[in-house]
N, C-alpha and C positions, 0 to 999 in steps of 0.2 A: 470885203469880198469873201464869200466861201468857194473852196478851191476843193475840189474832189479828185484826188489821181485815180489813174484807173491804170492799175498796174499789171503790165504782160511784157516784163522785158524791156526789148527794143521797139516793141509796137506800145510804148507805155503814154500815155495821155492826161493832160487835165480837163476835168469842166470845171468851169469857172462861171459862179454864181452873182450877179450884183443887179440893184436895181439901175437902172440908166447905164448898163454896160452896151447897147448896142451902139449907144451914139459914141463911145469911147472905142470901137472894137477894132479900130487901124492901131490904135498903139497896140492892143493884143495882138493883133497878127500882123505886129511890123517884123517881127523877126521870121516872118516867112516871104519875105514881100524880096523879090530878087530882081528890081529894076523891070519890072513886068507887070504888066495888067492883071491884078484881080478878075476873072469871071464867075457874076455872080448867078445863080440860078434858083426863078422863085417862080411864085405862080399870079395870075391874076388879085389875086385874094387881098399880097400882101404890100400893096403896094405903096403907100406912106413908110411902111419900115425899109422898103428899098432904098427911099430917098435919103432917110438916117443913115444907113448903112454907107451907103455910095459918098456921103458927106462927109462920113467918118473914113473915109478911107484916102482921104486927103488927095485925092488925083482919079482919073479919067478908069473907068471902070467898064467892063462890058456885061449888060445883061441879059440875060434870056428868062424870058416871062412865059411859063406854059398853062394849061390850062386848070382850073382847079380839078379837085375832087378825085375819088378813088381809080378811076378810068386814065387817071396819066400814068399810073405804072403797067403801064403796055409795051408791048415791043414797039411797037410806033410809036409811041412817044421816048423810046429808048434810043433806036436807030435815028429818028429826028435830033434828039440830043447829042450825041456823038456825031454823029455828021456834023453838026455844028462846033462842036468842040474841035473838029479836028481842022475847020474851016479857021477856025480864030487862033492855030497852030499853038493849042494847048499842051506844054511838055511834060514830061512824065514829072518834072522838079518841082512844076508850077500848083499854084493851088488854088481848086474851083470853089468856091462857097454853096450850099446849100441853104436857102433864107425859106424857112416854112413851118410847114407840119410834117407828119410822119412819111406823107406823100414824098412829100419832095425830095426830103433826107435820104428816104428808102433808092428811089430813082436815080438821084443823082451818086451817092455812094457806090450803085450797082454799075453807071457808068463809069465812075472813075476807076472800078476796080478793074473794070477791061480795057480800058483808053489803052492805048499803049500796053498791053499788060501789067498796067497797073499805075496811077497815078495819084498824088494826093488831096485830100479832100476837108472841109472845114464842116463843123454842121454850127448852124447860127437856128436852133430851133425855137419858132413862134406860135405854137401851141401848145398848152398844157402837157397832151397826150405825147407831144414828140419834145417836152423837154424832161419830164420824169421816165421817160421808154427807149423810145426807139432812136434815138438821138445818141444813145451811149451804147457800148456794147457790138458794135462795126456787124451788126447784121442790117445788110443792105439786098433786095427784091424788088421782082414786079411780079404781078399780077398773072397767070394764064389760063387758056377755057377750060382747063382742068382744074384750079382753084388759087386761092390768094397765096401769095409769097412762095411760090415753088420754083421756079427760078431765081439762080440768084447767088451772093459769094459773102463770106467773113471780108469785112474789110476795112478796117480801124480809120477812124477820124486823125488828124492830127492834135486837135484844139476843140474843143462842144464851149461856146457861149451861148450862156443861158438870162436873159434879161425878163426877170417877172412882169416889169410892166408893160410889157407887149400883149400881154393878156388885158390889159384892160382894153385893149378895140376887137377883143373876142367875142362872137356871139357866145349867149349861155348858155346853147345848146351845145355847141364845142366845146366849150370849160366843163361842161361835166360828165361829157362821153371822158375826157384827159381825169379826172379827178379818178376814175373806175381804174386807173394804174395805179394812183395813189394809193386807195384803199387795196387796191391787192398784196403789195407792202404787207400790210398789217395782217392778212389773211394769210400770207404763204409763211413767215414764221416771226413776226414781231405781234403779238397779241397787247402789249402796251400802246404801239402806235395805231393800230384797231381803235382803240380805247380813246387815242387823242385824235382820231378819223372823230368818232361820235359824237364829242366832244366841238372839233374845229371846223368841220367840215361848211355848215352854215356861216360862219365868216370867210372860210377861205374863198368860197363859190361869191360870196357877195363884195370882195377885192379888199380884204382885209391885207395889207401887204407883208406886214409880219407872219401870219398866218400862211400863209402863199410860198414865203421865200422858207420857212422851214420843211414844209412838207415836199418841195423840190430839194434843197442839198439834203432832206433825210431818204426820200424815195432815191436819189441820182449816187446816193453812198450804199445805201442797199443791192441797186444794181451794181456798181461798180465792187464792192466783194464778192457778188457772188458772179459776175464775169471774169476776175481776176482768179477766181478760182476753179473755173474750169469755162475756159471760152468757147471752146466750139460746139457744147453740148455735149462730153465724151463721157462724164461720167455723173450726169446724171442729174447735178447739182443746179447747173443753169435751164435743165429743162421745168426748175419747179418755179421760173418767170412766165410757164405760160398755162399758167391757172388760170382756168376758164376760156382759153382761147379753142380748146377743141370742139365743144357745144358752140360757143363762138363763132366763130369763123363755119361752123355749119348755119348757124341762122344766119349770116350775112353770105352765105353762097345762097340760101334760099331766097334772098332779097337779091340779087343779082351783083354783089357789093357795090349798093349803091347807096344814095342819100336816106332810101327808107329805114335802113340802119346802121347808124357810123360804127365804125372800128368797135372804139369803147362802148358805145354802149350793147353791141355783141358781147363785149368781155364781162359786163356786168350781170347778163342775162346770164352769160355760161357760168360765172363764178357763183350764182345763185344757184344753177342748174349742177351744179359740181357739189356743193354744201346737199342740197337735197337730196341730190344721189346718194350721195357720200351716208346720210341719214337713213335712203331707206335699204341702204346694206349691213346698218347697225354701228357703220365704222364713228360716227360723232353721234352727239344728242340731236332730236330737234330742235332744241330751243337755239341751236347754234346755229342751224340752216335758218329758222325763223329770223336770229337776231342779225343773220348778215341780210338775207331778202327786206327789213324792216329797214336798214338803213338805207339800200338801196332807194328805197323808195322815198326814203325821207331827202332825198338830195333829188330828187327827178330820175334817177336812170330804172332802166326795164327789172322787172324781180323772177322776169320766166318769160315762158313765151308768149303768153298774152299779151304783157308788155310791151312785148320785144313784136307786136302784130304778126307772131308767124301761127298758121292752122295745118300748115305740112306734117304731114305721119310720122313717126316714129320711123321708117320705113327710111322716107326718102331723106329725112336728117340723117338718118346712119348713112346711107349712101354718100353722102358731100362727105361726110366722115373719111371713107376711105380714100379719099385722093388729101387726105390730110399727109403731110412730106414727114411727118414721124412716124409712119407705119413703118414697122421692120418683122422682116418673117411671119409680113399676113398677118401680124399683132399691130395692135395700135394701142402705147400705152395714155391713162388718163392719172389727170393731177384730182387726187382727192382728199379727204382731210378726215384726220381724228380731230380735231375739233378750231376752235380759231385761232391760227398761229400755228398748228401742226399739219402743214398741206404736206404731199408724200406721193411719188409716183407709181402708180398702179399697174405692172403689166400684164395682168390676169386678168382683168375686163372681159366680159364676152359681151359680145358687141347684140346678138339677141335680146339678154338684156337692156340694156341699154335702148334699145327699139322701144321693150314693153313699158320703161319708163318714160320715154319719152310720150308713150301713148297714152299714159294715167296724169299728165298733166293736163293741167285746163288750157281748153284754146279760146 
């Protein structure tokens, strides 16, 4: 088993890496188990890993099954959950599970962090994307008509299991929107693991399991240093995890975040869209914007906006931009890169700019 702590203290944690760890995951989380029901909370989706889970947990378990896809991190799916939690006289000691994707994890973390003023929470992540991402690192949201993850609290996991062969009843289109974390690893400052991206990437997407299980404890140790090193975003450091998520997360408000385009691969289009830029201010080569859009496309995900099926202006992409939760003083800083493996946060950006690039891309 590889074992990743993620060290802050008293909010200090491990993830724990092994193949066929979900069906073993009641010995993991016996030492939270306090003569009391587990409640587990998952989606339609995932429903054969429930049954594992509920098996492994040696005794009578309460589940709540909501619905899939980007639209459950709502308030209404928020207030629905907590009302329910509170119905099933969930204690602040007691501890809810999280069994999903990034969905779910994000959801159910954000409620446990208000239950009670605050309760504890397990994340059992069964997607790619939410076990190298968003599963570590106790940033938990939902969703509002002003834009994605803007509501919402720090609020640390106890325990993250991570079981690689749960990816094997993933569609392929999920496993590689989840791989677009992967490779950002290697984009934001490890240029060697870039290198073993170009290299592994085609077995890992094709269920290589060696392959699989390195690229999560090497991505889930990346995050966890550079969360341990500045957790809540204050200095600067954890803000260079969200490479590519600003262009990002604006093509997926242009899509309504919906299935037209998942999470990752928004982050793939923006991490291209981010190298490009970066390119045409002089700050890297092109051959480096070229060599990451090249891979992209070599694994299936979007390399720009064509890709990514958006034809919206320059104009109205900057617009979704400004309801981005990292503006400060009317600035909105961007992660861009001297070359691969030197990503660096930009807060000079004039977002004009940024328009007229937007506008010189192909649609």
């Amino acid at each position: 088993m590889n074992t990743v702590p993620v060290a802050l203290g008293d909010r200090s944690y491990d993830v724990r890496i092994e193949a066929g760890l979900l069906a073993r995951a009641g010995e993991a989380l016996a030492r939270f188990d306090k003569g009391r029901r587990f409640v587990v909370i998952t989606d339609e989706n995932v429903g054969a890993h429930l049954a594992t889970l509920q098996a492994s947990l040696g005794g009578p378990s309460e589940a709540i099954v909501l619905p899939p896809g980007e639209s459950t991190k709502s308030w209404a799916q928020l207030e629905s959950l907590t009302d329910r939690l509170l119905e099933l006289g969930v204690e602040r000691s007691d501890h809810v599970i999280a069994l999903g994707g990034g969905v779910i994890g994000d959801l159910v973390g954000f409620a446990a962090s208000i239950l009670k003023r605050g309760c504890n929470f397990v994340q059992i992540p069964t997607t790619l994307l939410a076990q190298v991402d968003s599963s570590v690192g106790g940033k938990t949201a939902i969703n509002s008509r002003a834009g994605k993850n803007l509501v919402g609290a720090f609020h640390q996991p106890s325990i993250v299991l991570i079981d690689p062969q749960v990816l094997d009843t993933l569609p392929a289109r999920q496993l590689r929107a989840g791989y677009a974390e992967v490779v950002k690893y290697g984009l934001i400052d490890d240029f060697a693991f870039f290198e073993w991206c170009e290299a592994n990437a085609a077995a890992l997407l094709a269920g290589d399991t060696q392959a699989r299980e390195y690229a999560i404890a090497h991505s889930v140790a990346a995050k966890a240093r550079i969360v341990g090193e500045d957790e809540r975003e204050t200095t600067g450091k954890r803000a260079l995890l969200n490479l590519g998520h600003t262009f990002g997360h604006a093509l997926e408000a242009e899509t309504g975040f919906s299935d037209k385009l998942l999470h990752g691969e928004g982050v793939a289009a923006g991490m291209a869209l981010a190298f490009a830029y970066s390119a045409r201010r002089g700050l890297c080569s092109a051959q480096d914007a070229d060599r990451v859009a090249a891979h992209l496309r070599a694994v299936g995900l979007p390399d720009g906006l064509t890709a990514a099926g958006i034809t919206a202006s320059g104009a109205r992409l900057v617009e979704h931009m400004l309801h981005d939760k990292k503006m400060a003083a009317g600035t909105l800083p961007f992660l861009l890169a001297r070359g691969i493996g030197q990503t660096f946060l930009d807060k000079t950006v004039d977002l004009n700019d940024v328009e007229a690039f937007l506008d010189e891309q192909p649609r």
